[in-house]
Every structure is written in structure tokens, then in C-alpha cells.
C-alpha positions in Angstrom: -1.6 8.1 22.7 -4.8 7.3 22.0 -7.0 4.1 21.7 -6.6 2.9 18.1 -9.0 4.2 15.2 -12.3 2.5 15.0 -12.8 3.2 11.6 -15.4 6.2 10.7 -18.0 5.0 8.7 -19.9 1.6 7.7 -22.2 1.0 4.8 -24.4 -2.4 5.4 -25.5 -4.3 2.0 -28.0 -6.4 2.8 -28.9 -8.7 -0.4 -32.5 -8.5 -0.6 -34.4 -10.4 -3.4 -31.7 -9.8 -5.6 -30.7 -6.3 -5.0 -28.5 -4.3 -2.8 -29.6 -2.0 -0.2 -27.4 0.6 1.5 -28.1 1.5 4.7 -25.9 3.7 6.5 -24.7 3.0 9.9 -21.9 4.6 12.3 -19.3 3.4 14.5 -16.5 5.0 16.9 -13.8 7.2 15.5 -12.8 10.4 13.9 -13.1 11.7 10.5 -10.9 15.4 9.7 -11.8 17.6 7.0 -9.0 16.7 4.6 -9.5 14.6 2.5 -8.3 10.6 2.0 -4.6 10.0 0.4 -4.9 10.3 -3.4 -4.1 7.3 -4.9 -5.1 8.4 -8.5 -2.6 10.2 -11.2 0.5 8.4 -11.9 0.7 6.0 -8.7 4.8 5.2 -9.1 7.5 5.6 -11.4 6.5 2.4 -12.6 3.3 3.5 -13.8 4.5 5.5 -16.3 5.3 1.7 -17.9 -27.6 12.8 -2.5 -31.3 11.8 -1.7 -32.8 11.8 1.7 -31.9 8.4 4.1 -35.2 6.7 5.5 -36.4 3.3 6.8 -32.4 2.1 6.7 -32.0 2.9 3.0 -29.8 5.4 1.7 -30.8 7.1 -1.6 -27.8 8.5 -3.3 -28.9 11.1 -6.2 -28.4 10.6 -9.4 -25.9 13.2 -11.5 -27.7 12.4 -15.1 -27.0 8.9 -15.9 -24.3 7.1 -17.8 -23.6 9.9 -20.0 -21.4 11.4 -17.2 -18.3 12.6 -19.0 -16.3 13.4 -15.5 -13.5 15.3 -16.7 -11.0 13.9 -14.5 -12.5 15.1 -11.6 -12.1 13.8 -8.1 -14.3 14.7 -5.2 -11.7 13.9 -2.6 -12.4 16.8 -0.3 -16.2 15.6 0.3 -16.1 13.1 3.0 -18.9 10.4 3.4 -21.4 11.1 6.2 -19.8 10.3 10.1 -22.6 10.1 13.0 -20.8 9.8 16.4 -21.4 6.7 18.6 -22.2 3.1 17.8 -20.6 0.1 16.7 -19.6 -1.2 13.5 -22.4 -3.2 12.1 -22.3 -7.0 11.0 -23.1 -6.7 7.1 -24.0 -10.5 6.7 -26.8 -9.9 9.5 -29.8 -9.0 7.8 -32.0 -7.8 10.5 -30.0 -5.0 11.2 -27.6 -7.0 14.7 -24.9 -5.0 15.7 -21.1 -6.5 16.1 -18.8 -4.6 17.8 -15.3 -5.4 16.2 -13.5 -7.6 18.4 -10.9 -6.3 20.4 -7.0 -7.7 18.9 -5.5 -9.4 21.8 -1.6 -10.3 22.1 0.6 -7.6 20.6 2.2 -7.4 16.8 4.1 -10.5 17.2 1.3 -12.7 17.3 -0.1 -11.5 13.8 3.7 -12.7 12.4 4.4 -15.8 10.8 7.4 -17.3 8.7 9.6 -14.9 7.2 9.0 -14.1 3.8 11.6 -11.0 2.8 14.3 -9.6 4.6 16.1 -6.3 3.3 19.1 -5.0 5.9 20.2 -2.4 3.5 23.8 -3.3 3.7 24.6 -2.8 0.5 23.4 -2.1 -3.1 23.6 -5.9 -4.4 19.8 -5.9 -4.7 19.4 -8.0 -7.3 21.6 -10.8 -5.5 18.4 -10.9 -3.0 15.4 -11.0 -5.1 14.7 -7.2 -6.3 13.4 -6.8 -9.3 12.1 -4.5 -12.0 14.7 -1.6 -10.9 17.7 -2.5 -8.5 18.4 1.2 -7.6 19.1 2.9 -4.5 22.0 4.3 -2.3 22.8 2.9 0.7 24.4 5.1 3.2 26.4 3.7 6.3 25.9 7.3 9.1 22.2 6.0 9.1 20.9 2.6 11.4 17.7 1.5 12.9 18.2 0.3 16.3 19.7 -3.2 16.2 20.3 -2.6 12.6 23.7 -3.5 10.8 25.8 -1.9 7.9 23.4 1.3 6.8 20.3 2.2 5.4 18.4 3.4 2.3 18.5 7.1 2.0 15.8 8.3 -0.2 16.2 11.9 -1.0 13.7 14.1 -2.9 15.2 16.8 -4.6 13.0 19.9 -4.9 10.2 18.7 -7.7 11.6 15.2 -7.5 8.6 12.7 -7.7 10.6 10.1 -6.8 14.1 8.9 -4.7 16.9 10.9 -6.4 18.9 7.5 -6.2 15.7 5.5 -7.0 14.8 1.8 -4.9 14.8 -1.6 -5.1 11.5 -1.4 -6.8 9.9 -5.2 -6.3 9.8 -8.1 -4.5 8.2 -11.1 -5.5 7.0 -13.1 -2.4 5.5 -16.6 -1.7 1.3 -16.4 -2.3 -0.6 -16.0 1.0 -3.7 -14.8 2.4 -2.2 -13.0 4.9 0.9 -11.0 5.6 3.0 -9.2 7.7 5.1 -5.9 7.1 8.2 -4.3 9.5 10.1 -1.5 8.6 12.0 1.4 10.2 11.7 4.8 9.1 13.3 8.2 9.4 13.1 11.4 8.4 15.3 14.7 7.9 14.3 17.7 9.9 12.8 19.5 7.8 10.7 16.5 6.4 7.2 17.6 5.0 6.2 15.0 2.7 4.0 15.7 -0.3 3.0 19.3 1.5 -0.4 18.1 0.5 -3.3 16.0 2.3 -2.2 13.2 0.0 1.1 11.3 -1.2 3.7 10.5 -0.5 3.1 6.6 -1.3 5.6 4.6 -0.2 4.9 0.7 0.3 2.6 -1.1 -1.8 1.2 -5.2 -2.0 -0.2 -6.5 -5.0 -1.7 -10.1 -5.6 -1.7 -13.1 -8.2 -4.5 -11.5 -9.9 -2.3 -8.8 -11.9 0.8 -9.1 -13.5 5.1 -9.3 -12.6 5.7 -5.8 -14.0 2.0 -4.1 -13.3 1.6 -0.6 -12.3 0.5 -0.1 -8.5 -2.9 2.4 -8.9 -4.9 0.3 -11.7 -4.6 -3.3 -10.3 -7.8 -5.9 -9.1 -6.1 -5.2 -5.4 -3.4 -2.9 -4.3 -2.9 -2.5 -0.9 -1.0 0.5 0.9 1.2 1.2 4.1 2.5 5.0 3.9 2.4 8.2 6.3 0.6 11.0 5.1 0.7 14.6 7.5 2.4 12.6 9.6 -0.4 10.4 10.3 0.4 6.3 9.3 -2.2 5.3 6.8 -3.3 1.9 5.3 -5.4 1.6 2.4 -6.6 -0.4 -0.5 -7.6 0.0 -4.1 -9.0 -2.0 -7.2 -9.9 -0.1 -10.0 -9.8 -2.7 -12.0 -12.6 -4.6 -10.5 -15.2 -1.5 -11.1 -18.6 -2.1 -12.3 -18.7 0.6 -14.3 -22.6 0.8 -15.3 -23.2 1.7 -11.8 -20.8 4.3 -10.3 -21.1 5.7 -6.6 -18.8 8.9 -6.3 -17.8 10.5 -2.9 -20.7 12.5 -2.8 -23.2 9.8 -2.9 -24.0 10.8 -6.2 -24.0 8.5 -8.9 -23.2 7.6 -12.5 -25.4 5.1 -14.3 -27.3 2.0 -12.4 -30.0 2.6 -14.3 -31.5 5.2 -12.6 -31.7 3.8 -9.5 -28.0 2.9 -6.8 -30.5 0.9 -4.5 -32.0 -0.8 -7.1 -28.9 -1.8 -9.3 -28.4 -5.6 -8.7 -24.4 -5.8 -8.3 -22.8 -9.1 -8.7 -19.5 -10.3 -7.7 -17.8 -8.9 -10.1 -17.8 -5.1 -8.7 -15.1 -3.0 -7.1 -14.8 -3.7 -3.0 -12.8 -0.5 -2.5 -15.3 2.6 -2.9 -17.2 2.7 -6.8 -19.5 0.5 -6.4 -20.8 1.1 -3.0 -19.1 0.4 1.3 -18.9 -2.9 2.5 -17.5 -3.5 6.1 -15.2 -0.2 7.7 -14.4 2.7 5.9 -12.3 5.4 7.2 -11.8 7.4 3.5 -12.8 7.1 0.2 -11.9 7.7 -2.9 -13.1 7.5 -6.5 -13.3 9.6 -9.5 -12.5 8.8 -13.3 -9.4 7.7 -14.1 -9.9 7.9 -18.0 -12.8 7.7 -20.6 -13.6 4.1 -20.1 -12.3 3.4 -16.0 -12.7 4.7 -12.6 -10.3 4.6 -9.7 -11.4 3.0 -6.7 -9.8 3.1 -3.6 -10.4 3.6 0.6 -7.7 4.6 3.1 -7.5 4.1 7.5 -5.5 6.8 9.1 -3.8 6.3 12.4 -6.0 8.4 15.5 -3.0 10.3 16.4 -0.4 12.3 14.4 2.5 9.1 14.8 5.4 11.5 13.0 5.8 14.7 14.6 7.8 17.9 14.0 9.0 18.7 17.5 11.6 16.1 19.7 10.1 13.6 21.5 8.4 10.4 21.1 7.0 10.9 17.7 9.7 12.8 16.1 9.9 12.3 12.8 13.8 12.8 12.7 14.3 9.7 15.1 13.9 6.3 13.6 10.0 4.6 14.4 9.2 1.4 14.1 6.1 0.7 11.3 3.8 -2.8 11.8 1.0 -3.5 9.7 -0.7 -6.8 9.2 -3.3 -7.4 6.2 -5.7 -10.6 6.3 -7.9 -10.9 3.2 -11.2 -12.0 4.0 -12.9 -15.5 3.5 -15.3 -16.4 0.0 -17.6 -18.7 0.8 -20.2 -20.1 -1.8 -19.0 -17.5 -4.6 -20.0 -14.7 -2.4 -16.9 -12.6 -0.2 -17.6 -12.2 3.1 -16.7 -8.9 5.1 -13.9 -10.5 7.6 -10.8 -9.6 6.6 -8.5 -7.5 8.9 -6.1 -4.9 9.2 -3.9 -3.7 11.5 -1.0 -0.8 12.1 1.7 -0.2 14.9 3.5 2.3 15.4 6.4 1.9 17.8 4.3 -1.0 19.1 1.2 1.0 19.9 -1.6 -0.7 17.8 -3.1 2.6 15.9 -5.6 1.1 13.4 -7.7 -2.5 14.1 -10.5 -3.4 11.7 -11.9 -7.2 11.6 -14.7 -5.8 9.0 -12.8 -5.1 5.7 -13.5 -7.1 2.6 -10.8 -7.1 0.2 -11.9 -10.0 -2.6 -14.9 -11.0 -4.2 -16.6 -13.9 -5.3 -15.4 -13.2 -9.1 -11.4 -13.7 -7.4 -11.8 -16.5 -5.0 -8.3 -17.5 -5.0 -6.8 -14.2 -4.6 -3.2 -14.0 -3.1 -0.8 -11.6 -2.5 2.6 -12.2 -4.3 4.7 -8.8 -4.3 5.9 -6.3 -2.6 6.6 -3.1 -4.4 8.6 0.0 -2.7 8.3 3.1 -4.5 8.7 6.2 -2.4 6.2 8.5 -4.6 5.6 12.4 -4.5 3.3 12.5 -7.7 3.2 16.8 -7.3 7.1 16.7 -7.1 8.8 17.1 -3.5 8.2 21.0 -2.0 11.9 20.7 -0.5 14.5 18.8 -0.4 14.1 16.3 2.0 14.8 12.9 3.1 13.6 9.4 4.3 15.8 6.7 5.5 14.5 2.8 5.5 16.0 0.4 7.2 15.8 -3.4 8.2 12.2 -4.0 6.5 11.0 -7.8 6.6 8.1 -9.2 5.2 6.1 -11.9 6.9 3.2 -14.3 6.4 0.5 -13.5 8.4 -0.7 -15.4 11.5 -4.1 -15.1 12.3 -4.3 -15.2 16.0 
């Protein structure tokens, strides 16, 4: 396979007498023409509870102002602008220094800390081990991950099912940390196809201290994602509920409100860090488009380089069981302000696919900002194309070690 992704695209905001100045810089990587996973509609079951670029400064154009009535609408298939070459740029420097993001040394196991959660699927007694919210799901004994005991969850989408026909263990509360550490085992029927589309399914989702016991997944202050789209592994992040919504940047640099002016609108800390109100640190996909009258959703995604769950035998087939790895470390806040050095990471049978060291994840405005749950909620929001299935098996959560 390939080296792992080094993440598309970076925005810089340099703060600069009080306002925020986009300049647009590339790094190393690949960017296809579809578009980002979705993470708008109805997120889970449980929901239902562009102006010219000089002198470093990018001049998004203006769509009319704040009386933008956006109908919905989301410009997913517009990617943002890819430039081949360079290196990520260090977003604290304000001359401009570039940072190449360091290179991960030691493999998975040295991002993995104290156990946190550990799910064999043995058997349907869910609740006896900390599941919450919904303590559904079939457990079938013919399926095993390697070095797995007593079965696995089968999740089987009917045709137009938007959900497991047996449904999940929906929640997992989990001890606060800053950092955290995800294993699971996943495989797939033959004829496995997922959504059909360039988005969904969803399958894994963290949330944090910030929101709720019993919230929904897509309209949280953070909500962070490890799923396989097109048979690519994708991690991703969303906070629409931390949107500054008088000044809105949509996919295609256009934007809604900010006074007339996206360079000159003086953001605070209390602003989305996932797409709406402008890039900080790596971006890979993008996403944001109105989510009702009054809120926006606001999310970014990182796709694996290489297709990790393939159609035809051999080492990626998707009808084998793979091993999944992903490691989250939200980033430091120092002196109110959030600092762009958080990390992710994703492994796919051990390979290291995705590494970023430039994500932010918090503001200022949530300093203390933990995550607390883990939510599994296999999602197909345009209902399954086929029948097909999924099995999980021996997933574990850890805290993260940061190495």
C-alpha cells in the first residue's frame, strides 16, 4: 500500500490586529472528485430523539449577506482548492515557516493506553456491561475475528433499512480523556456495498462532556467519526453546534454574512473548528451547509490513500475480517486560545493509513473538553441498496498514549 495520507489541504489563520486572515497553503496527498462523507440529515437512529487569492490572503466571495435563506442545500460535491507539493504549514507561525508534520514513530501500540471498554460480543447481555440507551443486537456464533471468542455482532441491512435490522448496543459511557484509542474488527458479506453512495454508512462515533447522556451524534459541540465509506476507512469530526453563525464559509468559499467581508470578520473562540467558520490545521474534506433555519452543519473528514476494503480476494477483501485502529488526541488550549496540535491516526491491518499532528478539535470557548462516550450506530440514512451485512467483533476502547 501506499504511504499514509498527508491530508490535502491547509488553511493558515494568522491573527493579525484583531482579525483573521486566510491564506491558503498545500501539502502532500490526494483529493478525488467525490465528495466528503455526509454527515448531515438524520445522523443515527437516535437522532430522530470565490474572489481572487493574492499576497497570502484568500478572498472568498460573498453570496448576498445574511439574508441567505439556503434551502437545505449542501455543496458537498465542490471540493476546496488542492495544489500538489509542499508541506503542511505551522498555523501559529506568523511569518509564513513551514512544519512538515512529524513523522509517527513506533507502531499502533504505542498510541494505547489503559483500557477503557471491552465488547467480545459473546452474548446479548449488553446492558450487564455498560450499554446504554438501546441494548439491541444479535449475536451470532458462525462469525469470529481472529483470536476472538463466542461470536460476533451481525448487523444486517435489509433492502431500505437505515439501520441494523437487529439494531446495537447503542452507547457507551467511558471515563473523560483527552485522548483515546479505538480497535475493532470488521467484516463484510460478499456482496457488501455500503450506502451505494459517496457518503454513509456511519458507523462509530465519540462525543465529549460538552453535550448530553442521550444527545444525537450530527448536532453536538464535537462528534468525532471512525467509518468506511467506498471502501476507503475515513475519520472525521463535526461541531455544528459551535458555529458562528454571523459569518458562514460554505464549500465553495462563498460566504453568508461576516459583514461583508470573511477576511475581515474578527472570529472569537467561540466559532466552529470543523469547516463553517473557516480551516485551521489539515483538512482532507469538508463539509457545511444549513442544517435548519437558524444552524449550520459543520463537519471535515480524512480518507485512507488506498481503497483498505476491496471487492476481489486478497488482502483487502472486504469479506475477510480487518483489523480497524484509530487514535484521536485533542489538541492543547493555552491562554483561552486552541492551538492546532491535536492528532489523528488510522490503521488498517496495522498499516498506518491516515497521520495528522495539525488538527484542532477544541476552542478556547471549551477548554476542558473531554470525550466521555462511545456511540455505535451502524447508519445508512438513504436506506441500504441490498441486503447486506457487517459483522463486529472484539472492539476495545483505550485511553490514548501520546508517544
Amino acid at each position: 500500500m501506499a504511504q499514509p495520507s498527508k491530508l490535502s489541504t491547509v488553511v493558515r489563520w494568522v491573527v493579525t490586529g484583531g482579525l483573521f486572515w486566510a491564506a491558503l497553503s498545500s501539502c502532500t496527498g490526494e483529493v478525488g472528485s467525490d465528495p466528503s462523507p455526509r454527515h448531515g440529515g438524520d445522523a443515527s437512529p437516535v437522532d430522530d430523539a470565490g474572489g481572487s487569492s493574492d499576497s497570502g490572503r484568500r478572498a472568498p466571495s460573498s453570496d448576498g449577506g445574511a439574508g441567505d435563506s439556503g434551502g437545505g442545500e449542501s455543496d458537498s460535491e465542490i471540493e476546496p482548492p488542492v495544489a500538489d507539493g509542499g508541506v503542511p504549514t505551522d498555523s501559529s507561525a506568523p511569518d509564513g515557516s513551514s512544519t512538515p508534520t512529524p513523522t509517527p514513530t513506533g507502531g499502533a501500540a504505542a498510541y494505547r493506553g489503559r483500557l477503557l471498554v471491552s465488547e467480545p460480543f459473546e452474548d446479548t447481555r449488553f446492558g450487564s456491561r455498560g450499554w446504554y440507551d438501546s441494548t439491541g443486537g444479535t449475536v451470532v456464533t458462525s462469525e469470529n475475528a481472529p483470536g476472538g471468542t463466542g461470536g460476533a455482532l451481525e448487523c444486517r441491512f435489509s433492502p431500505g433499512a437505515r439501520g441494523c435490522d437487529g439494531g446495537t448496543p447503542a452507547r457507551h459511557a467511558i471515563d473523560e480523556v483527552d485522548a483515546l484509542f479505538f480497535s475493532v474488527w470488521v467484516k463484510h458479506s460478499r456482496n457488501w456495498v455500503g450506502s451505494g453512495r459517496a457518503y454513509h454508512p456511519h458507523i462509530f462515533y465519540f462525543v465529549t462532556n460538552v453535550d448530553g447522556d442521550y444527545v444525537g451524534p450530527a448536532m453536538t459541540h464535537l462528534t468525532l467519526y471512525v467509518e468506511h465509506v467506498n471502501g476507503r476507512g475515513v475519520l472525521a469530526l463535526g461541531d455544528g453546534l459551535n458555529v458562528d453563525t454571523s459569518c458562514v464559509l460554505r464549500n465553495d468559499d462563498s460566504f453568508v454574512g461576516c459583514g461583508g467581508s470573511f477576511g475581515g470578520y474578527a472570529f472569537t473562540e467561540n466559532r466552529s473548528v470543523a469547516s463553517c467558520n473557516g480551516l485551521m490545521g489539515d483538512v482532507d474534506r469538508r463539509e457545511c451547509f444549513r442544517w435548519d433555519a437558524s444552524s449550520w452543519y459543520s463537519a471535515r473528514a480524512w480518507r485512507t490513500r488506498d481503497v483498505v476494503f476491496g471487492p476481489d480476494p486478497g488482502p483487502t477483501y472486504l469479506a475477510d475480517w480487518h483489523h480497524i485502529e484509530a487514535y484521536f488526541a485533542l489538541n492543547s488550549v493555552s491562554s483561552g486560545t486552541g492551538r492546532v496540535d491535536g492528532s489523528i491516526r488510522y490503521w488498517f491491518d496495522g498499516e498506518l493509513q491516515v497521520s495528522s499532528d495539525r488538527i484542532l478539535f477544541r476552542t478556547g470557548a471549551h477548554p476542558s473538553m473531554l470525550v466521555d462516550q462511545l456511540m455505535m450506530l451502524p447508519y445508512i440514512g438513504d436506506g441500504s441498496p441490498v441486503d447486506q451485512t457487517m459483522f463486529i467483533d472484539e472492539l476495545r476502547v483505550y485511553e490514548g498514549v501520546r508517544p
